[in-house]
VEXTI-455918 format. One line per 3 residues: their letters; for each residue x, y, z of N, C-alpha, C. Coordinates in nm, 4 decimals, m for minus. Atoms other than C-alpha are relative to their C-alpha. Layout:
# VEXTI-455918
A	X:Y:Z:X:Y:Z:X:Y:Z | ...
This chain:
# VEXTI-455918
XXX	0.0853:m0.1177:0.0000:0.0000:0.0000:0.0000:0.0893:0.1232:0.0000 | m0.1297:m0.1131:0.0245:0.1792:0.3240:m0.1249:m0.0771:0.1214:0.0903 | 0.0217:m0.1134:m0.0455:0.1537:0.6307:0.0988:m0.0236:0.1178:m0.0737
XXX	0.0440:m0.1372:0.0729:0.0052:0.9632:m0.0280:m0.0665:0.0706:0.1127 | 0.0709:m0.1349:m0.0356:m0.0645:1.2963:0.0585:0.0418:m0.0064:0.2033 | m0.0194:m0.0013:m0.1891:m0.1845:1.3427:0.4796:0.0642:m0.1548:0.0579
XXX	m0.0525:0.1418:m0.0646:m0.1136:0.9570:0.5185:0.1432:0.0066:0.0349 | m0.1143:0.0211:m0.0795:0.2563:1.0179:0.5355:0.0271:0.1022:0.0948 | 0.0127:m0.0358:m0.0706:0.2515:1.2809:0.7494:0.0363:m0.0854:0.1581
XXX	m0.0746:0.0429:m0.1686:0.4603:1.2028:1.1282:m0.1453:m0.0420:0.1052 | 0.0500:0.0117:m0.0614:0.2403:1.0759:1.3679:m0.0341:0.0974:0.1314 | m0.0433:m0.1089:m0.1090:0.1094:1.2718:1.6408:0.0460:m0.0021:0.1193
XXX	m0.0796:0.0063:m0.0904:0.3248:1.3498:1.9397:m0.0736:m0.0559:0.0951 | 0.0360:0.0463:m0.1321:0.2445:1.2153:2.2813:m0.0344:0.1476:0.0525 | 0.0010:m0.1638:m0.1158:0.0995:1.5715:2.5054:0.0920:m0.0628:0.1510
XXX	m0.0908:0.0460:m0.0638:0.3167:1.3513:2.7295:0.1101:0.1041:0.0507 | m0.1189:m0.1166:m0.0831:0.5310:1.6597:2.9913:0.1127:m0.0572:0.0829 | m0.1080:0.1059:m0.0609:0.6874:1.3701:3.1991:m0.0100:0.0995:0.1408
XXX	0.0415:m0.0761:m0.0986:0.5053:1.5986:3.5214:m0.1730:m0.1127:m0.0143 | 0.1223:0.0653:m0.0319:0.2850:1.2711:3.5932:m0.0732:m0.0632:0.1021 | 0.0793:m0.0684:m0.0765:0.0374:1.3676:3.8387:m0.1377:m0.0376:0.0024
XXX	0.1394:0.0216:m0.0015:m0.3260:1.2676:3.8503:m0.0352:0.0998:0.0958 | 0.0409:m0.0776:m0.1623:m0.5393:1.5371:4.0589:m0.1321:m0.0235:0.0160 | 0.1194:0.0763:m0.0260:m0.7641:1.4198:4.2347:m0.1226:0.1243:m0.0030
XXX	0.1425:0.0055:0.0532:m1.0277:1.6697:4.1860:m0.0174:0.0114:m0.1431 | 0.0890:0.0325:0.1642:m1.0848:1.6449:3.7995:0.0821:m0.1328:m0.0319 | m0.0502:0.1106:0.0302:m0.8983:1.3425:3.7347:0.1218:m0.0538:m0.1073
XXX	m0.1030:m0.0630:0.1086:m0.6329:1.4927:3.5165:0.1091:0.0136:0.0183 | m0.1280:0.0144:m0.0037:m0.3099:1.4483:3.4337:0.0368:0.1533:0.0130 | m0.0608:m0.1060:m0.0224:m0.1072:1.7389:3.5947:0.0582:0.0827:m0.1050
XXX	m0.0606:m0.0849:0.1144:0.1248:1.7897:3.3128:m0.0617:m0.0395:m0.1382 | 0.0746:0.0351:0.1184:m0.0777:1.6979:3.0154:m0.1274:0.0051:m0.0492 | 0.1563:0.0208:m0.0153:m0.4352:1.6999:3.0947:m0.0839:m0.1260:m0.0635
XXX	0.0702:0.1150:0.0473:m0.5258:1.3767:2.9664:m0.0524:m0.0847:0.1329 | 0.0781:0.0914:m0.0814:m0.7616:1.1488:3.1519:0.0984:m0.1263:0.0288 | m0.0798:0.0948:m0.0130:m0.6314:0.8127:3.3107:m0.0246:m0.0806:m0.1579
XXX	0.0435:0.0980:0.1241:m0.8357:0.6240:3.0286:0.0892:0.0345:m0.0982 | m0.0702:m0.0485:0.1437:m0.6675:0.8312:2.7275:0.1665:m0.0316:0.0033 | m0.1587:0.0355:m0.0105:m0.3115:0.7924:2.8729:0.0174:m0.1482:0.0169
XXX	0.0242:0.1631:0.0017:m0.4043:0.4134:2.9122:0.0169:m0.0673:m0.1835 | m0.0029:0.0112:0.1532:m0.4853:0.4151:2.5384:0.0851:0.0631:m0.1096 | m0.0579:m0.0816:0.0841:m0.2723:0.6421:2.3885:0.0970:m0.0735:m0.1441
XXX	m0.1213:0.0861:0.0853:m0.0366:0.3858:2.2082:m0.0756:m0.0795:m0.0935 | 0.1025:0.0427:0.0310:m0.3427:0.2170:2.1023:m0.1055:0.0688:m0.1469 | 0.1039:m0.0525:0.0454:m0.5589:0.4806:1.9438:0.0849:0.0592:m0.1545
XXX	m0.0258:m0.0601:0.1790:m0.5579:0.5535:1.5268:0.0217:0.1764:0.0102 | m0.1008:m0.1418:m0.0072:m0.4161:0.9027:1.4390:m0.1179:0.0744:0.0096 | 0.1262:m0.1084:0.0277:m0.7816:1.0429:1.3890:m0.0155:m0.0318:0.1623
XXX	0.0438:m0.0569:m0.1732:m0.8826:0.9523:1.7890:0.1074:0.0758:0.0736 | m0.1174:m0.0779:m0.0739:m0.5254:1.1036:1.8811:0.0060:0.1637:m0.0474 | 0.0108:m0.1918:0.0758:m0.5946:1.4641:1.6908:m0.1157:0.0213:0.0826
XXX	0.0903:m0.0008:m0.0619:m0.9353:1.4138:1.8625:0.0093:0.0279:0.1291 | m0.0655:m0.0341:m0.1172:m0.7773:1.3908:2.1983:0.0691:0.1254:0.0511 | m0.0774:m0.1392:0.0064:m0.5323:1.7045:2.1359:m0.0683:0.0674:0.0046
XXX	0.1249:m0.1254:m0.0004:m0.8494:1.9174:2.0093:m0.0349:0.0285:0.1302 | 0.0897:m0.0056:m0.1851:m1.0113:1.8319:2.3768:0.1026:0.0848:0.1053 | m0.0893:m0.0804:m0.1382:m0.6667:1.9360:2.5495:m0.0265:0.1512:m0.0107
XXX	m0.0197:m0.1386:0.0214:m0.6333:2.2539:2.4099:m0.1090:0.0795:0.1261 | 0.1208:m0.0849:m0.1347:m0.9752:2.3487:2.6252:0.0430:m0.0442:0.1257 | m0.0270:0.0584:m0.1040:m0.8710:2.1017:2.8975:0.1237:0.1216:0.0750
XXX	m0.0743:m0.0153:m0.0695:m0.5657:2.2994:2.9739:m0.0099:0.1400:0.0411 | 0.0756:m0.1093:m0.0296:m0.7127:2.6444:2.9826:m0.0395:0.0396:0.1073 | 0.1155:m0.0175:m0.0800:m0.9844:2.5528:3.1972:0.0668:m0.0420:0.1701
XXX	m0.0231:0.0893:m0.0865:m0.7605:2.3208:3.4033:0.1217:0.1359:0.0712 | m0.0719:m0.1180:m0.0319:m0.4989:2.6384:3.4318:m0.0795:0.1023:0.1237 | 0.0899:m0.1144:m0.0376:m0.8008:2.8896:3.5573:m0.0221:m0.0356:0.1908
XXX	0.1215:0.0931:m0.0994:m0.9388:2.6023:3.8625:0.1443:m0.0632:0.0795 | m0.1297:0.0989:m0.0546:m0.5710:2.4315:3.9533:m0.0196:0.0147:0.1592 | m0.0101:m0.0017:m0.1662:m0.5919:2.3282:4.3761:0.0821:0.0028:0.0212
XXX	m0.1525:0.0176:m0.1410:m0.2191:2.3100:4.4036:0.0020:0.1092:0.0338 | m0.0262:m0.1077:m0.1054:m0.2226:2.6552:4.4788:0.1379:0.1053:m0.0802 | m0.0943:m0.0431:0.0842:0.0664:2.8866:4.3998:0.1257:0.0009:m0.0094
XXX	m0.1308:0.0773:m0.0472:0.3689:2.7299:4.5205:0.0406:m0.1345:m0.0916 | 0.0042:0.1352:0.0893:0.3171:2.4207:4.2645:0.1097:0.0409:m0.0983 | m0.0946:m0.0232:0.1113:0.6463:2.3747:4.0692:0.0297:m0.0738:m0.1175
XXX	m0.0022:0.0698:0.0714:0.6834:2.2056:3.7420:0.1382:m0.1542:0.0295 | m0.1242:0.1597:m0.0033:0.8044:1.8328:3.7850:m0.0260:m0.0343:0.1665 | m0.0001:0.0241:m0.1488:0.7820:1.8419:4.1594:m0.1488:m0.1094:0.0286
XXX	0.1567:0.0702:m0.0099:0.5218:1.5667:4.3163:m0.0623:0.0407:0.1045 | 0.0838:m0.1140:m0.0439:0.4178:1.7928:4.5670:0.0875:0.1114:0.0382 | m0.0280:m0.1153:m0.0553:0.3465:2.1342:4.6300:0.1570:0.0631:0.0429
XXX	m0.1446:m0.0447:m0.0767:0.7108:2.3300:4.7002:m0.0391:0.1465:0.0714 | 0.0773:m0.0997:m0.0739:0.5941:2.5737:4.9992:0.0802:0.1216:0.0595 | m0.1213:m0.0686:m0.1293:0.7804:2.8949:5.1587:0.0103:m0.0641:0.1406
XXX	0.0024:0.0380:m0.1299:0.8950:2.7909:5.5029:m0.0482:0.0951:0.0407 | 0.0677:m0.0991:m0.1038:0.6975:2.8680:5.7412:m0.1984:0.0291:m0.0318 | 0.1139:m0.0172:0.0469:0.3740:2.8595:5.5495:m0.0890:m0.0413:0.0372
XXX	0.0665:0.1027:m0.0883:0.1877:2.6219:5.7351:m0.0104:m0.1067:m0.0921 | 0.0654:0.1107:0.0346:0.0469:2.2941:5.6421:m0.1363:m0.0079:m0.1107 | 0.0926:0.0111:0.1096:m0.1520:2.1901:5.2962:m0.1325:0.0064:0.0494
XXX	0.1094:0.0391:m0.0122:m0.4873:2.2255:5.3275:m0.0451:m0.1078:m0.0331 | 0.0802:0.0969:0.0179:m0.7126:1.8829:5.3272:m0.1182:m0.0240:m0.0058 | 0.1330:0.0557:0.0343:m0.9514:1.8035:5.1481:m0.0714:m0.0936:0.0097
């Protein structure tokens, strides 16, 4: 089967940040915003459900930016919170 046109076209990237995080209130990957399910499937899914997926982040990370609970001490890569001393203790939810 000979390739043409969009077919050869690179596959699309992983939104994969390697900042992997689940938060527990929306259920979203910290650095990526993908769901557990989608990062379960990702290796899995044809190039059309993986453009499909990307479309969704774009809003996901927006929204997920606006609402974030770590607060404002949250540093990229870190698995929790990095706090001034002295700040007190995380709130629990």
């Amino acid at each position: 089967m000979a390739l043409t046109g969009d077919s050869a076209a690179a596959p699309a990237a992983s939104p994969c940040t390697g900042v992997c995080r689940i938060d527990g209130h929306s259920g979203l990957c910290a650095g990526c915003a993908r769901s557990l399910d989608e990062i379960a499937r990702w290796r899995g899914m044809g190039e059309a459900e993986r453009l499909q997926v990307l479309a969704r982040l774009r809003g996901r990370t927006t929204a997920q930016d606006a609402v974030s609970p770590a607060g404002p001490w949250q540093t990229e890569g870190s698995p929790e919170p990095a706090r001034p001393a002295g700040s007190g203790p995380l709130p629990v939810d």
